[in-house]
C-alpha positions as CSV (number, residue, x, y, z in Angstrom):
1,X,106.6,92.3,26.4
2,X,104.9,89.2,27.6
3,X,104.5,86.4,25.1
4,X,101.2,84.3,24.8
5,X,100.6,81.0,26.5
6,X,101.0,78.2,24.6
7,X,97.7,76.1,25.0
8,X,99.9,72.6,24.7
9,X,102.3,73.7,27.6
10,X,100.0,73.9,30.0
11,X,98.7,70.2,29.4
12,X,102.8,69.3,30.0
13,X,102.9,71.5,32.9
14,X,99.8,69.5,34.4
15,X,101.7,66.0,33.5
16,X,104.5,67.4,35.6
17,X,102.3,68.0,38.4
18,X,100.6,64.9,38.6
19,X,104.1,62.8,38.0
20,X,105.7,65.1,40.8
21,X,102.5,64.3,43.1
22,X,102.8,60.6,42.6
23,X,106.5,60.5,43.0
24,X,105.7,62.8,46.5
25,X,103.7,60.0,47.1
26,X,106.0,57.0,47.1
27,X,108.4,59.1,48.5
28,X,106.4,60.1,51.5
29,X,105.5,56.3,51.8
30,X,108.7,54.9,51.8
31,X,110.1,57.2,54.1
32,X,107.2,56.7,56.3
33,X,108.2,52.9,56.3
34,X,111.6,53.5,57.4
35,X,110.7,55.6,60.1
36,X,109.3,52.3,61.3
37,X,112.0,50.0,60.3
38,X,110.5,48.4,57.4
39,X,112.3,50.3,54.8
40,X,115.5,50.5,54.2
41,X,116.8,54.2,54.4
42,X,120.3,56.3,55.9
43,X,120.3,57.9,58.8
44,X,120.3,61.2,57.8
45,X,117.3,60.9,55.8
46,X,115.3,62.9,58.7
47,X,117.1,65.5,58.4
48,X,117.3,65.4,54.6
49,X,113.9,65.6,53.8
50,X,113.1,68.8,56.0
51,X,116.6,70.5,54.3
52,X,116.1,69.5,50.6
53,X,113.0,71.3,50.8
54,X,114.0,74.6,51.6
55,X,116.9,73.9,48.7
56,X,114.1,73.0,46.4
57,X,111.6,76.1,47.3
58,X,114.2,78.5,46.8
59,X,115.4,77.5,43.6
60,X,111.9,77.0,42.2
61,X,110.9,80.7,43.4
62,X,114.3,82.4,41.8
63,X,113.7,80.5,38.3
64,X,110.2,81.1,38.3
65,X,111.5,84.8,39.3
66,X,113.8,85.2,36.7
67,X,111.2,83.8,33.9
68,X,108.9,85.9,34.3
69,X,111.5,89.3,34.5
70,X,112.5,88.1,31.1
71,X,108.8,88.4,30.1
72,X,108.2,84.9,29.7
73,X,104.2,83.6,29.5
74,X,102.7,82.0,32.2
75,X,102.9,79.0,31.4
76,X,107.1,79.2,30.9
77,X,106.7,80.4,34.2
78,X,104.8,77.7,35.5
79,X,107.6,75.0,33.8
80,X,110.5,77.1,35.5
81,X,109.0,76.9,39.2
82,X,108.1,72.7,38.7
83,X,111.3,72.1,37.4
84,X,113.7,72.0,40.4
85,X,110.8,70.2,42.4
86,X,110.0,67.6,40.0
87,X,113.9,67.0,39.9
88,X,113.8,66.4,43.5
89,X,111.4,64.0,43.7
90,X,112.1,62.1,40.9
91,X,115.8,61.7,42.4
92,X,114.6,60.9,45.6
93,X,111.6,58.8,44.6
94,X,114.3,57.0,42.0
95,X,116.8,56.7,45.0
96,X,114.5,55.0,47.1
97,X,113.3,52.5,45.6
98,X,116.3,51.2,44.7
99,X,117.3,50.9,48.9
100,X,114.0,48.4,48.9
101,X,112.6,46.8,51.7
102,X,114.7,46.2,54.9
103,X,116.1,42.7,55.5
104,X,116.5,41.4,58.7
C-alpha cells in the first residue's frame, strides 16, 4: 500500500536540492581552480571526482529502489535518492574549503 505524500516533505526535499546544487557549485569551482593551480587540492582529486560519482549514483538509485518496494510515498522516495548525494557534496564541498587557496 502506498502511503500519502506529506505536503511539508516536499518543501525539505526542495531545501535539499537547492543546498546540494550550491554545494555542487563551490565544489565544481574549487576544483576548477586547482586544475589551474590556484587552489589547493591532492592529486588524486581528478580521478576522485569522476569515481565518487558513480559511488554516489548507485547508492542513490538502490535506496530510492528499496523505498519505494517498501511502499513508501513519493516524496520518502524522493528523500532516499538525495540522501547519498547531498552527503557527498556536503563532504566534499566541507573538505575543500578547508584546503583553501594555494600558497606559493
Amino acid at each position: 500500500m502506498t502511503r500519502l505524500s506529506d505536503p511539508f516533505a516536499f518543501f525539505s526535499n526542495a531545501m535539499e536540492m537547492g543546498h546540494m546544487m550550491a554545494e555542487a557549485n563551490a565544489v565544481i569551482t574549487m576544483r576548477s581552480l586547482g586544475m589551474v593551480g590556484l587552489w589547493s587540492v591532492t592529486p588524486s582529486e581528478d580521478k576522485r571526482m569522476v569515481s565518487e560519482k558513480i559511488e554516489a549514483m548507485t547508492r542513490s538509485v538502490n535506496d530510492a529502489t528499496k523505498s519505494m518496494l517498501k511502499g513508501d510515498s513519493a516524496d520518502q522516495i524522493t528523500a532516499a535518492a538525495l540522501k547519498p548525494l547531498r552527503q557527498k557534496t556536503r563532504a566534499n564541498a566541507k573538505r575543500l574549503t578547508k584546503r583553501g587557496p594555494k600558497r606559493s
